[in-house]
C-alpha positions in Angstrom: -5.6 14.9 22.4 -4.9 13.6 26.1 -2.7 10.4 26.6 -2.3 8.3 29.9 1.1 7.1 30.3 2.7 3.8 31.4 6.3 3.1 31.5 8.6 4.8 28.9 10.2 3.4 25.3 12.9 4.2 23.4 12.8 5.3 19.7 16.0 5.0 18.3 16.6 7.1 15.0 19.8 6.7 13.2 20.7 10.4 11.4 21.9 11.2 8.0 25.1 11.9 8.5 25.4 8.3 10.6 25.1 9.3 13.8 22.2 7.7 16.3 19.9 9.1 18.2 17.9 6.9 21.3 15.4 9.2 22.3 13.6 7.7 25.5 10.0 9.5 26.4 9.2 10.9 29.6 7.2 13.3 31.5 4.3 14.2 29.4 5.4 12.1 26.5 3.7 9.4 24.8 5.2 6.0 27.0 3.0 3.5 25.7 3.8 2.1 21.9 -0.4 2.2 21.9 -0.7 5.7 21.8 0.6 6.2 18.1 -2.4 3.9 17.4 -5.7 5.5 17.2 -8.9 4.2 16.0 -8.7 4.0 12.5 -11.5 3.2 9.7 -9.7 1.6 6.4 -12.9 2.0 3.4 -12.2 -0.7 0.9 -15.8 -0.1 -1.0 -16.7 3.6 -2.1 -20.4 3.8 -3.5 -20.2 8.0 -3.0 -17.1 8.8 -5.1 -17.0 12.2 -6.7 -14.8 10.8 -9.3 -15.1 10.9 -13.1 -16.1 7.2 -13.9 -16.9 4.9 -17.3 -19.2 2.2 -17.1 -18.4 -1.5 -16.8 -20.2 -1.8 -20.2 -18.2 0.6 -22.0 -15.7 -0.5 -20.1 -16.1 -4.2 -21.9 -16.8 -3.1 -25.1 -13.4 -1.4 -24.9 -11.4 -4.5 -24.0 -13.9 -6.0 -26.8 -12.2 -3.3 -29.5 -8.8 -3.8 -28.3 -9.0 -7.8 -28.8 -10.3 -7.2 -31.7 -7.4 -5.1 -33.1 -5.3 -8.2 -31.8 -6.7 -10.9 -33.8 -6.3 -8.7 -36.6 -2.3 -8.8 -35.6 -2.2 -12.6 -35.2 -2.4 -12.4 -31.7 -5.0 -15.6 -29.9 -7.1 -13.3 -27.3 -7.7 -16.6 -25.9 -4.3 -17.5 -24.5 -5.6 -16.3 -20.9 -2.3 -15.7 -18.9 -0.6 -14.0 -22.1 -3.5 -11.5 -22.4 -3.7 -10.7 -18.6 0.1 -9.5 -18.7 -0.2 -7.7 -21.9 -3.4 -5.6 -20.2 -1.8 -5.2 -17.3 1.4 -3.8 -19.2 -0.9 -0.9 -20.3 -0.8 0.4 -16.9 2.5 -0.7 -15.6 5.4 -1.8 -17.5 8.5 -0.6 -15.8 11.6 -3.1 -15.3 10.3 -3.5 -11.5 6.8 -4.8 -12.4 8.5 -7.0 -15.2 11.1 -8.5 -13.1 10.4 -8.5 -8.9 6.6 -8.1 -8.9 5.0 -9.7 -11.8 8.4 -11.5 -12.6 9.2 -13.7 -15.8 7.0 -11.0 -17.8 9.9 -9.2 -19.1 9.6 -10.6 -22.6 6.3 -10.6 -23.3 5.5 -7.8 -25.4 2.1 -5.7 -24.8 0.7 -5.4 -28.5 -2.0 -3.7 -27.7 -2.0 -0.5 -29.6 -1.6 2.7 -29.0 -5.1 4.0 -29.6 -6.4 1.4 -27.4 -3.8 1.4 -24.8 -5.1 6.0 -24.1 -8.3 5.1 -24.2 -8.3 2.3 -21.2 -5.6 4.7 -19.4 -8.3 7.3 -19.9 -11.1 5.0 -18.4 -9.4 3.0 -15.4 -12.0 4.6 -12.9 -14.9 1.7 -13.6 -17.9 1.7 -11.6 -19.5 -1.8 -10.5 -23.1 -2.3 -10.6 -23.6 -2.0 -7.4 -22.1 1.8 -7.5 -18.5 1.4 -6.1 -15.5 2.8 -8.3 -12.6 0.3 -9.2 -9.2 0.8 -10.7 -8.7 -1.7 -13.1 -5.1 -0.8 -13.4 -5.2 -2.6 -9.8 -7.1 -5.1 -11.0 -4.9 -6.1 -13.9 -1.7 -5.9 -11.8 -3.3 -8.3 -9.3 -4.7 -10.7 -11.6 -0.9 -10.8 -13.5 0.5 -10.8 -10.0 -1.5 -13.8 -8.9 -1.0 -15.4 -12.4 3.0 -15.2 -11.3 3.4 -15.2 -8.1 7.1 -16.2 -6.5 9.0 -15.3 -3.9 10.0 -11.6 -3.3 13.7 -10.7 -4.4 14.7 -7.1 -3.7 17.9 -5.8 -3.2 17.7 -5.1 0.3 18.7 -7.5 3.1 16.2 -6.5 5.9 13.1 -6.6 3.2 11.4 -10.0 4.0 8.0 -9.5 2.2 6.7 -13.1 1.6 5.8 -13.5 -2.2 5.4 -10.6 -5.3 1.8 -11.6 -5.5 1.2 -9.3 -2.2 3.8 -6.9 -2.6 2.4 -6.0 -5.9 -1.1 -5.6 -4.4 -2.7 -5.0 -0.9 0.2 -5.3 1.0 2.3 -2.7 -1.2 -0.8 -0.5 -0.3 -1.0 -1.3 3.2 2.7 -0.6 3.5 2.2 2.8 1.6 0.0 4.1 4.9 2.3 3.2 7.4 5.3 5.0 5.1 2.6 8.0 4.8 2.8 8.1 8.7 5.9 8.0 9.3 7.2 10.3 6.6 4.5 13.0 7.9 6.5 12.5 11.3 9.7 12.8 9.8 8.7 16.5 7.9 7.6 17.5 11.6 10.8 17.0 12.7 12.9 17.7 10.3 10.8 21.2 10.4 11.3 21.9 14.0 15.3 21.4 13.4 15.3 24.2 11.0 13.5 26.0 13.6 15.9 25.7 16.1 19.2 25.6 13.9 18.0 29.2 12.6 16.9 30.4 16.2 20.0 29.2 17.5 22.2 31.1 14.6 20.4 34.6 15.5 21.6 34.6 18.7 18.1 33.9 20.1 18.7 33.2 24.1 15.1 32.5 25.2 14.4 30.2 21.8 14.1 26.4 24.1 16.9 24.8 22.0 19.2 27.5 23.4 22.3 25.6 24.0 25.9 25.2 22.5 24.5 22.7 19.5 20.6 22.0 18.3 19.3 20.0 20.9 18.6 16.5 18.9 17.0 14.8 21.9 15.2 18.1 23.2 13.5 18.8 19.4 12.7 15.3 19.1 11.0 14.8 21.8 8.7 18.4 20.7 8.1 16.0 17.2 6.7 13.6 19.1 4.3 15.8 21.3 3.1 17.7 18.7 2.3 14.6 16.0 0.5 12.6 18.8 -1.9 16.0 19.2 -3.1 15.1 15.5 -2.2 11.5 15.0 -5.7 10.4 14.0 -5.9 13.1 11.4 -1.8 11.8 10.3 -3.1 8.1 9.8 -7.1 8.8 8.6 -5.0 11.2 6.1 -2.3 8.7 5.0 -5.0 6.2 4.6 -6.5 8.3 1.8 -3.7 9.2 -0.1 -1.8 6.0 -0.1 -4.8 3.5 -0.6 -7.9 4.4 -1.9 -11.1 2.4 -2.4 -11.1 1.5 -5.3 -7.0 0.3 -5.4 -8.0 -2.0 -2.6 -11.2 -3.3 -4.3 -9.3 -3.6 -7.3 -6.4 -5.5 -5.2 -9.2 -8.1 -3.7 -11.0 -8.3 -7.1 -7.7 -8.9 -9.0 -6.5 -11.6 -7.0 -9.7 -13.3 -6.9 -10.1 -12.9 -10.7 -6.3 -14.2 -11.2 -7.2 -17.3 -9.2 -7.6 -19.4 -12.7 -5.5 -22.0 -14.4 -3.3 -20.0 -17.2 -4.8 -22.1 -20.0 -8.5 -21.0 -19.2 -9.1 -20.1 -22.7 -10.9 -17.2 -21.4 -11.0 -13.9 -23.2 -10.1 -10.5 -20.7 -13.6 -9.3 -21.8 -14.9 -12.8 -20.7 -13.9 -13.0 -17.4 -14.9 -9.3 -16.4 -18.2 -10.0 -18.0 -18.4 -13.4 -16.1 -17.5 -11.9 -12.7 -19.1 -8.3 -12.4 -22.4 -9.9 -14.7 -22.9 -13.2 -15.7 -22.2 -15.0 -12.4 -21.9 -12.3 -9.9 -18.9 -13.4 -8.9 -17.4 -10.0 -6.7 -20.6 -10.5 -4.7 -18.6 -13.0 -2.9 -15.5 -11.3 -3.3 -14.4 -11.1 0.8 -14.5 -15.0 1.0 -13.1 -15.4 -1.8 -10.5 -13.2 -1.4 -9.6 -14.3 2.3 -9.6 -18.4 1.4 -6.3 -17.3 -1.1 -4.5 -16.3 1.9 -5.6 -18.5 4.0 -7.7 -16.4 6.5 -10.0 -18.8 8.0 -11.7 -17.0 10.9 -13.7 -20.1 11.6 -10.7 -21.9 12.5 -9.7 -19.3 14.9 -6.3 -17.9 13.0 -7.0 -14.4 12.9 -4.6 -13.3 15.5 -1.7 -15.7 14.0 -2.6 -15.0 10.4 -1.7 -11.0 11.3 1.1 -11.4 13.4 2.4 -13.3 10.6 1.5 -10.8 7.9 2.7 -7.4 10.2 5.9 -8.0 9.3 5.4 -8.0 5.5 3.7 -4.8 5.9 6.3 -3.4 8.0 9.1 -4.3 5.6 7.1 -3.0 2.6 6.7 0.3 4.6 10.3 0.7 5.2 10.9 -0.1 1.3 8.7 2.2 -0.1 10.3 5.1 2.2 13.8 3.8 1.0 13.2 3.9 -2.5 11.0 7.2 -1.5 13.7 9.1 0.1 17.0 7.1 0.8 18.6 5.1 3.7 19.1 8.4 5.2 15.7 8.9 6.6 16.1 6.3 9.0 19.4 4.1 8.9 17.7 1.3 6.9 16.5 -1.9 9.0 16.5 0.6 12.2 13.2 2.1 10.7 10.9 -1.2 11.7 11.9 0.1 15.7 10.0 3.4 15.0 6.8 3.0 16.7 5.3 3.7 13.8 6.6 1.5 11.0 6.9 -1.8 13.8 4.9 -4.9 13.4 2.7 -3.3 16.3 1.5 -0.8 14.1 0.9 -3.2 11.1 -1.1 -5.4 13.3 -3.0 -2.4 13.9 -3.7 -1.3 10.3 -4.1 -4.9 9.4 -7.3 -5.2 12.1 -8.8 -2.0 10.8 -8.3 -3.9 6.8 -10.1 -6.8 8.1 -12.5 -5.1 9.9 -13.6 -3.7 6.5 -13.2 -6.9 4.7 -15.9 -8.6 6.8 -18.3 -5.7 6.3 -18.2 -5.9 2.3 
């Protein structure tokens, strides 16, 4: 790939061992934040998927058994918000989910049994009637999510993402891209440092890091010139490992299925037969899903609705590569000045989402 420059920036990584790095680009370089940014396509429906699916029927009829099985145990199938934590705790029930994202669920016990509780693990890839693949897994966490939504706490200072309802869903997802991104930078670096710590050990004179110590500034400045020759690939690649189709359907259908008073006295089998059948509700699903956070396009708040939401993204990105791989892959806070993890680049993910979510 060919870049035009304009005037240079300054990436600043802080090392493992505490040290810091300001790396400023120049002479064939990438100088413009924009050129970490290509176009990207973000798919939130799937109708071709190759995966191994059940069918929303069979799907029902097992939610059908497992209330069932619960009556049976005492347990009212009817008690709406009770019933959407205990499905959701088939998929995810660590102390994280209990207590930061879907917090306040701690105590409530998932008595769904065992039998029940394989066979819906087996069968989370659903497809819709109108051919796209779901994760209900997704959907479950954001229904449970919306149902107890709160402010974010998380033991990290510089993490300032908004509420758990959208760490727990699309913006968790959203944030997992730009941590695929960055982290496949990272490995390219990191890689070329061996290179030259074991070049400069054997003595090699004409290796380009030849010098008295590794050459921090020199190698770093190769990571960046080679991962801007296949950037598109790094970000079309993160994209589809970190959030599929049918977790960000499942993140918009959650939310919008979770968007019910807790005493509905609807049955789990009820409202999935209610919104994928009965009323058709998911065919509205984008409008639905953009009036909960507040994205009125009419009234001309795109561009302030995503520089608001960039920095939740951003922060969620630098969490998940925390918790992923420690405070020594970037120094903590000083990640979000990597061009790749700043609000810059979640305005640009979050323009490719929304591009999408008009088109469903």
């Amino acid at each position: 790939a060919q870049h035009q420059y304009g005037k240079s920036f300054k990436v600043k990584q802080q090392n493992a061992d505490g040290s810091s790095l300001e790396v400023e680009s120049e002479g064939g370089l990438a100088n413009k934040v924009e050129d970490w940014f290509p176009p990207i396509i973000v798919t939130i429906k799937d109708t071709g998927s190759q995966l191994s699916t059940t069918s929303l029927a069979s799907f029902i009829s097992m939610i059908q058994a497992a209330e069932a099985d619960l009556v049976i145990a005492g347990v009212n199938p009817t008690n709406t918000q009770n019933m959407i934590t205990q499905f959701r705790k088939v998929y995810y029930d660590s102390e994280n989910w209990n207590t930061r994202l879907v917090p306040g669920t701690e105590n409530v016990p998932c008595q769904i049994g065992n039998t029940h509780k394989n066979c819906l693990k087996d069968s989370r890839i659903v497809k819709l009637p109108d051919n796209s693949v779901i994760d209900v897994g997704h959907i479950f966490a954001g229904m449970d999510a919306m149902q107890h939504n709160a402010p974010l706490e998380v033991p990290i200072p510089w993490i300032s993402v908004r509420n758990s309802r959208d760490a727990a869903t699309w913006v968790g997802d959203l944030g997992s891209v730009l941590a695929g991104v960055y982290l496949s930078y990272c490995d390219l670096e990191t890689q070329l440092l061996a290179q030259a710590s074991f070049e400069l050990q054997s003595g090699n004179d004409s290796s380009p890091y030849a010098s008295e110590k590794v050459n921090h500034s020199k190698v770093q400045k190769e990571a960046i010139e080679r991962f801007l020759s296949k950037i598109s690939y790094e970000w079309m690649n993160s994209i589809a490992n970190n959030s599929s189709p049918s977790d960000l359907l499942a993140n918009i259908d959650g939310l919008v299925m979770g968007n019910i008073p807790a005493n509905s006295n609807k049955t789990i089998s009820e409202l999935f037969q209610d919104y994928y059948i009965t009323l058709n509700t998911y065919q509205n699903r984008a409008s639905l899903f953009m009036q909960i956070l507040n994205l009125l396009v009419s009234n001309n708040n795109l561009e302030t609705w995503i520089n608001e939401y960039s920095e939740d993204v951003s922060d969620a990105a630098v969490f998940v590569i925390t918790a992923d791989r420690g405070k020594g892959m970037g120094g903590g806070a000083s990640m979000s000045k990597h061009p790749l993890l700043s609000n810059d680049a979640a305005k640009h993910l979050l323009r490719a989402f929304i591009n999408s979510l008009f088109d469903l």
